[in-house]
N, C-alpha and C positions, 0 to 999 in steps of 0.2 A: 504494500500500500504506500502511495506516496502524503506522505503528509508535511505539511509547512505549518513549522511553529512561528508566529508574529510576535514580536515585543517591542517597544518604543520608549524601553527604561532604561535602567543605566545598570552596572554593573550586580546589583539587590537582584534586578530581572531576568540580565541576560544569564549569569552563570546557572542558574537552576533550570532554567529551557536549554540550555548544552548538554547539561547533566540528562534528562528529561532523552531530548535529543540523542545525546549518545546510548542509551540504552534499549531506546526503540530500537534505533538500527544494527543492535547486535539480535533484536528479532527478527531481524529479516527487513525490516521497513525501510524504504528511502525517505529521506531525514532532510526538509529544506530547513535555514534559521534564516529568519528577518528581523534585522535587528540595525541598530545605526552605526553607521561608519565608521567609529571609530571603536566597537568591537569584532571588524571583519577580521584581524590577526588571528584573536581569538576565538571566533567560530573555525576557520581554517584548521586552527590548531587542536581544534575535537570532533577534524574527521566528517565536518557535517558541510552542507552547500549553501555559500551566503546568500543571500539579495540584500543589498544595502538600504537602508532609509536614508534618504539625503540628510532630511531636519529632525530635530528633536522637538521635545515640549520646550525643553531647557531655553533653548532659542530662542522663544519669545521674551524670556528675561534678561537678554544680551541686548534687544533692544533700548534702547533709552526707556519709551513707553512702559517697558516690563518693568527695569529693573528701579523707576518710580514707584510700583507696585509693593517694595521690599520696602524701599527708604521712606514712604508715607504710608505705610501701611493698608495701602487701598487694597481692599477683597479681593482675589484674584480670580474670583469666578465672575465679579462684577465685570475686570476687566476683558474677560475671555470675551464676554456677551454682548458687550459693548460693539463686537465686531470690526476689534482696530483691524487700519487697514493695513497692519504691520504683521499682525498676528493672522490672516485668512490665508495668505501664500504658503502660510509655516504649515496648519493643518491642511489645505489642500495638499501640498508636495506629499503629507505622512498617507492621506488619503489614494493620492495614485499609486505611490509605492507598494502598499499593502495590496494594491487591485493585481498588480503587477505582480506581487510572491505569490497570489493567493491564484493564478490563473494556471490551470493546468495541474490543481493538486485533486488527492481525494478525497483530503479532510483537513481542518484548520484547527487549528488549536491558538487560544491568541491568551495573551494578559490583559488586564485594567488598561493598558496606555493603548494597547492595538485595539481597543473596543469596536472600532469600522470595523476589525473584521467581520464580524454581528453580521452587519449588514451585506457587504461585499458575500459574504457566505450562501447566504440569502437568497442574491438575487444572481447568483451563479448557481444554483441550485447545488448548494455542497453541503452537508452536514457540518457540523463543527461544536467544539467543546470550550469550555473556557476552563484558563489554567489560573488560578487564584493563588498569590502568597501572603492574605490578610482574610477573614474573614468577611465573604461580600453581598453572600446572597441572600436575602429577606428572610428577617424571623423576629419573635417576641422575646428573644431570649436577652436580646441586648441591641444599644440603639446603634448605627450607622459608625464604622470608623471616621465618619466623615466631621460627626457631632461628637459632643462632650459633654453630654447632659448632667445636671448634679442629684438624678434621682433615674430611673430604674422601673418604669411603667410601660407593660406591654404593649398596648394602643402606640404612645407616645414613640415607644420603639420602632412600630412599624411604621409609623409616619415618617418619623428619619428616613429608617429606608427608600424613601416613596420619594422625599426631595431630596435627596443624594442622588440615587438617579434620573430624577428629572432635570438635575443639575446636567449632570456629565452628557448626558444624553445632549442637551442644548449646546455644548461646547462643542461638538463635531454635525450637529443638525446640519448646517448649513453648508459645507464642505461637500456630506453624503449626498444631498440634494443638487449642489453643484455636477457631481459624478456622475448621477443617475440622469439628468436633463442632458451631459455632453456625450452620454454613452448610447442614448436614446432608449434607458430603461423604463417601459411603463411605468407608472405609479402605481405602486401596490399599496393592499391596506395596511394601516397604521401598523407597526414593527416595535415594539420595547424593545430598545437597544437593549437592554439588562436582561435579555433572556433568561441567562443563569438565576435568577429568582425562581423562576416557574418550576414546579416541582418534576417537572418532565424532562426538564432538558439538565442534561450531565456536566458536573462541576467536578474537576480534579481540585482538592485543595490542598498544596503544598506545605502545612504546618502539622505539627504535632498535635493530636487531642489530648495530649498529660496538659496543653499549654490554655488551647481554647476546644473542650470538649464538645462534640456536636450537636448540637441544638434540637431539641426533638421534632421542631416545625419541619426539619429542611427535606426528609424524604431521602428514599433509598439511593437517587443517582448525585446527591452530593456528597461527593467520596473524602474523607479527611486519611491522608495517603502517611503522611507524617515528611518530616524538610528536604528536599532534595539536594543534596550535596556534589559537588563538581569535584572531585576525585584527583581527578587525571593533571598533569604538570602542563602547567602555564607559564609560559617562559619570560612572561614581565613581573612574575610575580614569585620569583626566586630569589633566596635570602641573598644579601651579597656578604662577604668574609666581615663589612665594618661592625655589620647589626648581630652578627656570630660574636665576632669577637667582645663589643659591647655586652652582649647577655650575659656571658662567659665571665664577665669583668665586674660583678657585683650579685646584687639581690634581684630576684623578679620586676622588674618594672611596671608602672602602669604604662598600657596603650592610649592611648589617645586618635582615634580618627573618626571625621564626619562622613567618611564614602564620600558618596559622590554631592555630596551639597557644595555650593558654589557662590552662593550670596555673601550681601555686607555682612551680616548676620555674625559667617564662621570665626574671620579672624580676633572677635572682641570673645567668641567663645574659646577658641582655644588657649588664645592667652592668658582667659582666666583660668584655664584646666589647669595651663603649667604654673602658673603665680598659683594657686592651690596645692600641686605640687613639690613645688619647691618650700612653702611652709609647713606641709606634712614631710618634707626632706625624701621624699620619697621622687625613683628615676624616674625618667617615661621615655615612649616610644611614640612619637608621632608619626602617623601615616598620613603622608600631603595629601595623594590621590588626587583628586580632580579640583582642588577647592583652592590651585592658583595661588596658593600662600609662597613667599619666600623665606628664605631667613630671617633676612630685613624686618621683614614685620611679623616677626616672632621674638620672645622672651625669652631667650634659650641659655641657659649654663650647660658646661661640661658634665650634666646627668641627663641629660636630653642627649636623643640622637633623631631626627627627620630622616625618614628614609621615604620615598614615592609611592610604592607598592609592596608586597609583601603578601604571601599568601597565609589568610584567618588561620587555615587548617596548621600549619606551621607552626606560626608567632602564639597563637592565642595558648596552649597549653606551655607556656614559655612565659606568660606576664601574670600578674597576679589581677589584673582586673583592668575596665574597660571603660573608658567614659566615651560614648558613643551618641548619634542622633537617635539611635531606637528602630534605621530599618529591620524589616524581615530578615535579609541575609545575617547581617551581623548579629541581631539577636542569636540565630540561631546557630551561628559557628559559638557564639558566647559562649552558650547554654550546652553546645556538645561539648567545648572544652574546659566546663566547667567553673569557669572563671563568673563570676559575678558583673552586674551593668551599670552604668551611672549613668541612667539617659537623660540628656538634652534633648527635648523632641522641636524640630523645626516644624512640622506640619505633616497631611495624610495621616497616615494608620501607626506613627513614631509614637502619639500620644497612647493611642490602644496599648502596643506593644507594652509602653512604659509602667502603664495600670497595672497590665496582666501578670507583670514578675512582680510588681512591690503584693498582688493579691495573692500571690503562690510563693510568700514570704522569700524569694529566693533570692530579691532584690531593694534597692531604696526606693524610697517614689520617684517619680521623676521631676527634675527639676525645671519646673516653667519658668519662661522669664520674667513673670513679673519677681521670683523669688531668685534669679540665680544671682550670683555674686561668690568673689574667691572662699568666702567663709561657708557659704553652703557645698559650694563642692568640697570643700575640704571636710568639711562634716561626712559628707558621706565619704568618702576616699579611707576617712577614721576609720567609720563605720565598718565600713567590705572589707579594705586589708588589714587592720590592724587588729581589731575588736573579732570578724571574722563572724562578721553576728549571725550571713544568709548560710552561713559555707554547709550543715548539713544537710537542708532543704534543696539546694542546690546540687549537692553532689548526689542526690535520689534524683533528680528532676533528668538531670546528665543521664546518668548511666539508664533510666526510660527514654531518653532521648537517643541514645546511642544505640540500643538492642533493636529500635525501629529499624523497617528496613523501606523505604520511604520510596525509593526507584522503583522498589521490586514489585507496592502493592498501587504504586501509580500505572505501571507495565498490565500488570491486571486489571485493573480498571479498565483503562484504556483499549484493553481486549475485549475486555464485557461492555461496552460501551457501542464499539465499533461494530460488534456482532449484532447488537440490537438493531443498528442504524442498517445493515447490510437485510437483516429477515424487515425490516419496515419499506427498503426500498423493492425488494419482490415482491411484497404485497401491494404496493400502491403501480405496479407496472401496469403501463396502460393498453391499449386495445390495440394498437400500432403497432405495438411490440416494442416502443420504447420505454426509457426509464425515466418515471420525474421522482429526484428525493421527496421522500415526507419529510417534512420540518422537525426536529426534536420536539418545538415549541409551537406545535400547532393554536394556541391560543393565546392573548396578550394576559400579561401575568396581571 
């Protein structure tokens, strides 16, 4: 079967669709990845077939217009809606790309950022799955990663639901409609992008239930698979001998990195990590990664080392703890290598994450910013290495984490999934002798 996995995230998205990726096609499957440009090395390098995304989301806050967005705090869904005429070029380009990986497959699998696929799916008559690494699809059990509500009411939960995706939906509305007017795709009836809510249509979700257990609304095809993990050696992301020798050269360090965040935001927070640091006297390890920092505008003594990249799976059982933004990916290398969290959530599902370790004791709360400042992270930093307060909650949480086997029951899935969609299209074959897929989601959720 040929299938093309879509993502239009950063490094949190793209390694666990490689992983993901790579396993399928040790079943036999041909394996496409779409994904943006600047992780084509690294699809190459797991074996699988690129299609590039020219643009990211991220782009639109390169813009002047975006990255006013950051610096006055103006809503960013305001500004999506707004339909600057800075930001339409950015989602049309993500828009044709995805038309473009998605033509000639058998089956689509996409993330949160690829959500056109939804549609392009659709109206190519393709089946398709959504590959989730936050929990996304409608239920009473808890409101929206999108919201932060300070109470815990079923109705009110599902109403989150309801304009989180009426949100997202409107942010590519217009793009998809562009598409379908220059492809000369009828109009068909009204489509909820957010398929994956309906209880019919099949959710792979890439996190552990020890972490967020699955909700009794969601139904048998939303599958909680447990983390998918990227394995295999990535060659930008190889220790080099300074960061060996460094480790080698005292106590565990704390890490410090924000992945892929990139705003004003990062640099006032990590300098407050290391100035918390350096008054706990305790090392660190900064991971620059994408967020454009130099030395220059960093706080650094001779117990700091900055290094670019570096791979979680390596470093993380090697420092004694993590002050982090709170994506998925990093939570979850944390949490297998047992090391404890200190999140800073900048936005999305960072805040979720951050609840859900300080609720499964394994972690501090997480630090907002109206509360963050040197003295609160250094409170916590107390807290995790010194005091040692999460460490045995943690080290259970880990080793449930770790005996998962999260590839292997997403592979199955995936197969019981695909089988269903194959006996749905023999049954709907028509009088002609041809095939039209049935929709997973035959009705609007």
């Amino acid at each position: 079967m040929k299938v093309t996995i879509l993502t239009v995230g950063t490094r949190g998205d793209v390694q666990p669709c490689l992983a993901f990726g790579q396993a399928l096609q040790t079943q036999g499957h041909e394996v496409n990845m779409a994904a943006p440009l600047d992780y084509e090395k690294m699809v190459d390098e797991s074996g699988l077939r690129f299609f590039p995304i020219r643009q990211q989301l991220r782009d639109i806050y390169r813009q002047k217009t975006g990255s006013q967005c950051l610096t006055e705090r103006i809503n960013p869904l305001h500004f999506l809606f707004g339909r600057n005429k800075k930001v339409r070029p950015i989602l049309d380009c993500i828009v044709s790309d995805l038309v473009s990986a998605c033509t000639g497959s058998d089956i689509i699998l996409y993330t949160i950022l690829a959500m056109p696929a939804s549609f392009i799916a659709n109206d190519l008559g393709l089946p398709s799955m959504a590959l989730c690494f936050q929990p996304l699809s409608r239920t009473q059990t808890f409101p929206s990663i999108f919201f932060h509500p300070q109470v815990n009411i079923r109705f009110l939960n599902i109403a989150s639901h309801f304009l989180a995706e009426k949100a997202i939906r409107l942010v590519f509305q217009g793009s998809i409609t562009r598409w379908r007017k220059k492809s000369r795709i009828p109009k068909t009836t009204r489509q909820h992008i957010h398929k994956y809510s309906h209880r019919e249509y099949p959710v792979l979700n890439a996190f552990s239930a020890h972490i967020v257990p699955k909700p009794s609304d969601w139904g048998k095809r939303k599958h909680i698979t447990g983390f998918w993990f990227l394995d295999s050696a990535i060659s930008s992301c190889k220790p080099s001998g300074e960061l060996i020798k460094f480790l080698e050269n005292g106590e565990p360090p704390v890490c410090i990195s924000f992945g892929s965040m990139n705003d004003i935001r990062v640099k006032k927070r990590v300098n407050m990590g290391l100035q918390a640091l350096q008054k706990t006297g305790k090392r660190a390890v900064l991971i620059a990664g994408k967020s454009g920092l130099q030395k220059q505008d960093l706080i650094i003594s001779d117990n700091i080392l900055v290094v670019d990249e570096v791979s979680h799976k390596w470093l993380f059982p090697r420092v004694s703890a993590i002050i982090h933004h709170g994506g998925a990916g990093t939570v979850a290398a944390a949490i297998r290598a047992g090391i404890a969290s200190i999140i800073i959530p900048f936005f999305f599902d960072q805040k979720f994450w951050g609840n859900r370790l300080f609720a499964l004791g394994v972690g501090p709360q997480p630090i907002h910013e109206k509360k963050l400042s040197v003295e609160t992270i250094a409170k916590a930093i107390t807290a995790v290495v010194e005091e040692r307060k999460y460490n045995l909650k943690l080290q259970n949480l880990s080793v449930k984490v770790n005996n998962e086997k999260g590839l292997e029951c997403a592979v199955k899935a995936f197969e019981l999934e695909t089988s269903r969609s194959i006996t749905q299209k023999r049954e709907t074959k028509s009088k002609d002798g041809t095939t039209k897929f049935r929709k997973f989601s035959r009705a609007n959720s």
